[in-house]
C-alpha positions as CSV (number, residue, x, y, z in Angstrom):
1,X,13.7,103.9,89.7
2,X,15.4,105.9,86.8
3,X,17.4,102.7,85.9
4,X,13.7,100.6,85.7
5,X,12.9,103.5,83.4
6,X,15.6,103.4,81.6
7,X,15.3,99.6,81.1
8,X,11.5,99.8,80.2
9,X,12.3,102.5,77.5
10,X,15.2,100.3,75.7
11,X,13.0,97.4,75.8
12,X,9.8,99.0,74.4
13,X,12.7,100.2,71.8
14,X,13.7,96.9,71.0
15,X,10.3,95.5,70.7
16,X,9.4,99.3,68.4
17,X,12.3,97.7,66.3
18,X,11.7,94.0,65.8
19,X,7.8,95.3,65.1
20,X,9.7,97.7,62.5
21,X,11.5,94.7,61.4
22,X,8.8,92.4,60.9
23,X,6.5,94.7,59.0
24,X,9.9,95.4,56.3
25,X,10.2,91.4,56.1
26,X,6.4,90.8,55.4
27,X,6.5,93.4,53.1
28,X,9.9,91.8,51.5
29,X,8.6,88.2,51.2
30,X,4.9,89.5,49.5
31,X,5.0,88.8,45.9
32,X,2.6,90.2,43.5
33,X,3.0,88.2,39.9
34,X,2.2,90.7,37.2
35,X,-0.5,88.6,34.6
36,X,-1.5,90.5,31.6
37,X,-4.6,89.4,29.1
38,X,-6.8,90.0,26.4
39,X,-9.3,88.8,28.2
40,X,-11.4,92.2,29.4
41,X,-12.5,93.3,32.6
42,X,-15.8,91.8,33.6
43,X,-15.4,88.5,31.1
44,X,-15.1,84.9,32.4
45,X,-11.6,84.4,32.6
46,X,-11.5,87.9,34.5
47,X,-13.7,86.7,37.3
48,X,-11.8,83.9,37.7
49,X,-8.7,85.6,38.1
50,X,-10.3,87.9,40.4
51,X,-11.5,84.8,42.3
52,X,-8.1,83.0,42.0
53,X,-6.5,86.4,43.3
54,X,-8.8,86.3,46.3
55,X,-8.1,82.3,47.3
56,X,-4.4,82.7,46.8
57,X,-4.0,85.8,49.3
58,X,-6.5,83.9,52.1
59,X,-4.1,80.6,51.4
60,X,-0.6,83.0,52.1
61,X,-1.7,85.5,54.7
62,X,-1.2,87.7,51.9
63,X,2.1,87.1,50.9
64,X,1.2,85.9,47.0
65,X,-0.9,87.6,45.0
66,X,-2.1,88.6,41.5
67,X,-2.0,92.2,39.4
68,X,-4.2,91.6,36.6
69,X,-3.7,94.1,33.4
70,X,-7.2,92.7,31.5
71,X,-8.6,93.8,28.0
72,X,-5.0,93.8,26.3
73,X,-3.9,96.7,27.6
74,X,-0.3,95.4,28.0
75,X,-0.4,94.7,24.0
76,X,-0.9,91.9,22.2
77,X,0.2,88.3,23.2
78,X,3.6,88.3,21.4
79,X,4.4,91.5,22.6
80,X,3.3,90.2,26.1
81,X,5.4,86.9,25.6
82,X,8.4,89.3,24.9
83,X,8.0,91.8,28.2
84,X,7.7,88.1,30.1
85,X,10.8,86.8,28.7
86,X,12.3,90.6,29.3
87,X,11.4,90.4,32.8
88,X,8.3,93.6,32.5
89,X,5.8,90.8,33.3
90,X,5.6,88.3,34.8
91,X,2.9,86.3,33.7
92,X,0.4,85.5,31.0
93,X,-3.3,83.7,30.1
94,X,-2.9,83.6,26.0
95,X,-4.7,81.7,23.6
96,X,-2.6,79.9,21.4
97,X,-1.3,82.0,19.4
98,X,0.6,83.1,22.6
99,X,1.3,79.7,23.4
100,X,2.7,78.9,19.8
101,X,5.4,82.0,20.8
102,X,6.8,79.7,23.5
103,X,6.3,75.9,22.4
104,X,4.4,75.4,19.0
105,X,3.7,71.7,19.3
106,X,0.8,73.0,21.8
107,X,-0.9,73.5,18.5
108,X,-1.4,70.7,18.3
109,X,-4.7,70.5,19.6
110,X,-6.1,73.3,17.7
111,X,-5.7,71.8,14.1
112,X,-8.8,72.2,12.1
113,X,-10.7,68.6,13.0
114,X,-8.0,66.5,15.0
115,X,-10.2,67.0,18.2
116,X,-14.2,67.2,17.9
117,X,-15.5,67.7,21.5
118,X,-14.1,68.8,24.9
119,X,-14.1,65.7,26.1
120,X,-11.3,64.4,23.4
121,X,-9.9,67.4,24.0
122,X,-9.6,66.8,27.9
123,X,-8.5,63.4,27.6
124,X,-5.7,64.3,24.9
125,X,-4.2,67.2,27.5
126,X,-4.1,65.3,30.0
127,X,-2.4,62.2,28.3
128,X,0.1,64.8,27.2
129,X,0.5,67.3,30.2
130,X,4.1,66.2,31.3
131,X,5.5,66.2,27.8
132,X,3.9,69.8,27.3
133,X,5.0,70.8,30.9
134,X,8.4,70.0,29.3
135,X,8.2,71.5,26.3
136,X,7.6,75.1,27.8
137,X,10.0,74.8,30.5
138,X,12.6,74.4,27.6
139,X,11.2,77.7,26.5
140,X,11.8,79.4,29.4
141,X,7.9,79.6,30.9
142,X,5.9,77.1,33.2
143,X,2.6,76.1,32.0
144,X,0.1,76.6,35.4
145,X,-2.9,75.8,33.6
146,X,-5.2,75.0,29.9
147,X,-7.8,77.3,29.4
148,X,-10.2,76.9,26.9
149,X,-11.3,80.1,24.3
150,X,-14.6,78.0,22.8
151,X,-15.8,76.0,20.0
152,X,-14.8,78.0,16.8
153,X,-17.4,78.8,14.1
154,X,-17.5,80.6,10.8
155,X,-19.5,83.7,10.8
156,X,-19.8,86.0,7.6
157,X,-22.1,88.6,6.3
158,X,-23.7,85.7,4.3
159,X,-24.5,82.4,4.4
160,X,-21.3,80.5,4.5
161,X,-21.5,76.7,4.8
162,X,-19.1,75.1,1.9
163,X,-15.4,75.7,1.5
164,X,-16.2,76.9,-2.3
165,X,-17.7,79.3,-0.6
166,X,-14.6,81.3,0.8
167,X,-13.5,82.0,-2.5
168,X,-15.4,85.6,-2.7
169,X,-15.1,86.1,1.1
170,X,-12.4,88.7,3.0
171,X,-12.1,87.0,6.3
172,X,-9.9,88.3,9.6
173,X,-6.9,86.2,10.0
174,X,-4.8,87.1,13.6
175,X,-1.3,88.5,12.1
176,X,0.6,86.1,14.6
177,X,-1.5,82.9,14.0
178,X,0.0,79.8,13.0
179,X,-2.8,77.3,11.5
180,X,-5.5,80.0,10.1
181,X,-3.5,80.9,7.4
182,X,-3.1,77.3,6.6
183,X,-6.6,77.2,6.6
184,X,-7.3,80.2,4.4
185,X,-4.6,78.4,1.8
186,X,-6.2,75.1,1.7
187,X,-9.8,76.5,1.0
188,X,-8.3,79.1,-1.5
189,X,-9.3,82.3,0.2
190,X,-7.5,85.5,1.1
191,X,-7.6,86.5,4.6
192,X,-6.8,90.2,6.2
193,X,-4.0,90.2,8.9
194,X,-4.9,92.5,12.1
195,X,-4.5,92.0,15.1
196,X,-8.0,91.5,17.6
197,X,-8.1,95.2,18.4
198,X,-8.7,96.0,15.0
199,X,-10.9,93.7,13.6
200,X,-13.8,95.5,14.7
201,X,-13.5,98.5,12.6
202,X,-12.3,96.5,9.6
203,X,-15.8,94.4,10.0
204,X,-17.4,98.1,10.4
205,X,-15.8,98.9,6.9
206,X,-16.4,96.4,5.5
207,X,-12.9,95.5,5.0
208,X,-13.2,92.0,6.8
209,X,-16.4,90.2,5.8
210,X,-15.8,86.5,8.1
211,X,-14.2,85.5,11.2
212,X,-13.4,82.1,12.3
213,X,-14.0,82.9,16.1
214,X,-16.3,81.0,19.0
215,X,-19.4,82.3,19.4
216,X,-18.9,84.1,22.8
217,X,-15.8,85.8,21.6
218,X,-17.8,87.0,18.6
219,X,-20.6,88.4,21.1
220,X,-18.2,90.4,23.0
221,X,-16.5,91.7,20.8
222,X,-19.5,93.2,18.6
223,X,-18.5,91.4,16.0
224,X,-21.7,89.5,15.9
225,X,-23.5,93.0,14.9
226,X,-22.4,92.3,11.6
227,X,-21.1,89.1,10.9
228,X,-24.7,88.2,11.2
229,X,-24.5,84.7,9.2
230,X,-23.2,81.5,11.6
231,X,-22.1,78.3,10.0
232,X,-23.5,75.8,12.3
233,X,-20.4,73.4,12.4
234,X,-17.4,74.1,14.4
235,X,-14.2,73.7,12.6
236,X,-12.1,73.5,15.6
237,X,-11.6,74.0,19.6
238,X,-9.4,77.3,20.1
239,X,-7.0,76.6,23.0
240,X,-5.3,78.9,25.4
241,X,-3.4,78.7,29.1
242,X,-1.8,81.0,31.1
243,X,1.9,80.9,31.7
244,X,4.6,82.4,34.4
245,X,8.1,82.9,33.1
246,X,10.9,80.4,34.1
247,X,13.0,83.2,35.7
248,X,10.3,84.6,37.6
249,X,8.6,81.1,38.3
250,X,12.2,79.9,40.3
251,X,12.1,83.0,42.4
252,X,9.0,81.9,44.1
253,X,9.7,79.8,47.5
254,X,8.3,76.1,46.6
255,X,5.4,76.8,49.5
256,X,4.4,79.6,47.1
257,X,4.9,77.4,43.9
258,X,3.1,74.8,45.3
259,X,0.1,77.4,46.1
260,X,0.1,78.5,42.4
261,X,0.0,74.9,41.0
262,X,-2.4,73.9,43.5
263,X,-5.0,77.0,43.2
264,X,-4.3,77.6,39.8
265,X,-5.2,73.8,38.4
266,X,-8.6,74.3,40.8
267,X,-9.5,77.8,38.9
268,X,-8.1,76.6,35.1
269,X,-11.2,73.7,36.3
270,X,-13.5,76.7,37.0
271,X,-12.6,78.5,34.0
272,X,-13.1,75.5,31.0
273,X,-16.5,74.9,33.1
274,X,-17.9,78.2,33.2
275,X,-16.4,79.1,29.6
276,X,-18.7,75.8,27.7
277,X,-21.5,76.7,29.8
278,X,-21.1,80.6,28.4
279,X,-20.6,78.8,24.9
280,X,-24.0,77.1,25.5
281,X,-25.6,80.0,26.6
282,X,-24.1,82.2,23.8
283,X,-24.9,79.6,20.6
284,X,-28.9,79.7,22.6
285,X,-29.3,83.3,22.2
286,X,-27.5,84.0,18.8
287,X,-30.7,84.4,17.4
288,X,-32.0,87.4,19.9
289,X,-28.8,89.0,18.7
290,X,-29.7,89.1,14.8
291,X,-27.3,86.4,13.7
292,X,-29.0,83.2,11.5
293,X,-27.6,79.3,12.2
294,X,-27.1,77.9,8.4
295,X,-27.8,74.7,8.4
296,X,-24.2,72.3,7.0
297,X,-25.9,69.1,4.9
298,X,-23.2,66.0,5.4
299,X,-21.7,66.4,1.9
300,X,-20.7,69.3,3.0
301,X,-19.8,68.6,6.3
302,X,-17.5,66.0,4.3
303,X,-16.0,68.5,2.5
304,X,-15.1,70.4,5.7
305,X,-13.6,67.4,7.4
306,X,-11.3,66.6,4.0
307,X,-10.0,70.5,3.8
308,X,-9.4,70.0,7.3
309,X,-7.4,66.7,6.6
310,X,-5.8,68.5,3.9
311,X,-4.9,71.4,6.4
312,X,-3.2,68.6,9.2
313,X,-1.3,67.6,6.8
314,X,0.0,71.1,5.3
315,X,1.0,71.6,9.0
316,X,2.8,68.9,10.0
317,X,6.3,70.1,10.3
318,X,5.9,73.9,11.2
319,X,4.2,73.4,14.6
320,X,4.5,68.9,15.3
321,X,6.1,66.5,14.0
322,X,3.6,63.4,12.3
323,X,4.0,61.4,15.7
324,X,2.6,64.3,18.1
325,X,-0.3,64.3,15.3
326,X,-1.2,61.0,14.9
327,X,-0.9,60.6,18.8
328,X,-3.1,63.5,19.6
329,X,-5.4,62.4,16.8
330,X,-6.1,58.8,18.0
331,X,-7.7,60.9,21.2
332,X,-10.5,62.4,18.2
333,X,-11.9,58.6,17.1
């Protein structure tokens, strides 16, 4: 009898162990990717990360899963490009200018009047996905999805609708943008570098008098409470995506890396969706929120369009080469 005892007590042991062991190798093989954004708590994009979050532990038993530092608190993009390629994060949904840190041909299709309407821009990503896949593995990130940020407009605290206009104006340029500030040079106007956490304030002071931003951007941010004028003519479609270092992007098993593209492509579908439909919404109730639509006749739509030709062509060179252009271009007739 005291050797069955003996035996029952090494066995339930054993088993003690293995559960021991078990619970250490589930907790070894669950990986939680680190994504920072500017994107704040409550927003769009932060739903659907919450949502993608949600789908991706359900698909791994909770072995893969999401840590999302929203509202910029990690810093701003380049500095969260940096703590990528330093290993602090792992990954990151930017706009471009966060994009442009890791392959500036994505530019591409943000220049001022290339693309026109989601759908150009759609068909032009797509077209181009493998060549851009390419380009950011070669700097050290993989691409798991476009995102859009929105139609961008011109608001002031005046009536804005000519380039000739810009001449008296102080607008907001991003410090780490690549084609504003081509913009700004073409139309002869000086822009103020900050970076987005300080543009309010400047607007507040007056310091910054225009921003070139999509409507729901300039809603959330209270920009909107004083940039009360809205030239109703977008000037071009901001892009953005959300990246995963190289390094940290190999580590994963391919089940796991397949579950990231697979999940991720399905909520980057969700996102561009639900991010027009806000855009609609937003441009509808601009009024209720104080902020006049001025009218753009076609002569000076015209003039637009030519600055913006004027601006393509000033940027050839620092973020594409004339090919990529006139490639991504063709997609805009």
């Amino acid at each position: 009898m005291k050797h069955v005892r003996r035996l029952v007590l090494v066995m339930l042991g054993c088993l003690a162990g293995l559960a021991v062991d078990a619970t250490h190798m589930r907790a070894q093989e669950t990986r939680t990717i680190s994504l920072a954004t500017l994107a704040p708590p409550g927003s769009t994009w932060a739903r659907v990360f919450d949502a993608w979050n949600r789908e991706l532990r359900s698909q791994s038993g909770g072995a893969l899963q999401l840590r999302v530092y929203g509202g910029g608190v990690q810093g701003d993009e380049a500095e969260v490009i940096r703590k990528i390629r330093s290993g602090r994060l792992d990954a990151a949904a930017v706009t471009a200018v966060g994009l442009a840190q890791i392959h500036r041909p994505a530019l591409v299709f943000q220049m001022p009047g290339i693309l026109r309407t989601y759908a150009q821009l759609d068909h032009a990503r797509t077209a181009l996905s493998a060549e851009m896949q390419s380009g950011f593995t070669s700097g050290g990130f993989h691409l798991l999805g476009w995102a859009d940020v929105g139609q961008s407009r011109l608001f002031s605290t005046t009536a804005t609708v000519q380039p000739s206009d810009m001449a008296s104006r102080h607008p907001w340029v991003w410090r780490d943008d690549l084609v504003l500030p081509a913009f700004y040079e073409v139309i002869h106007s000086n822009p103020v570098p900050l970076q987005v956490p300080e543009v309010l304030g400047a607007i507040q002071t007056g310091r910054v008098d225009t921003a070139v931003t999509p409507p729901v951007a300039c809603l959330a941010l209270q920009w909107c409470s004083r940039l009360t004028h809205m030239m109703d003519m977008p000037l071009t479609i901001v892009i953005g995506g959300t990246v995963i270092g190289q390094t940290q992007w190999a580590a994963l098993p391919a089940a796991q890396q397949t579950l990231l593209e697979t999940t991720g492509e399905q909520f980057h579908t969700l996102a561009r969706r639900n991010l027009r439909h806000d855009e609609h919404d937003a441009l509808t109730s601009l009024g209720t929120h104080g902020v006049t639509a001025d009218p753009v006749s076609a002569a000076q739509q015209q003039e637009w369009l030519t600055a913006a030709t004027q601006i393509r062509t000033h940027l050839v060179g620092q973020i594409a080469d004339q090919a990529l252009v006139d490639r991504v271009a063709a997609f805009g007739h």
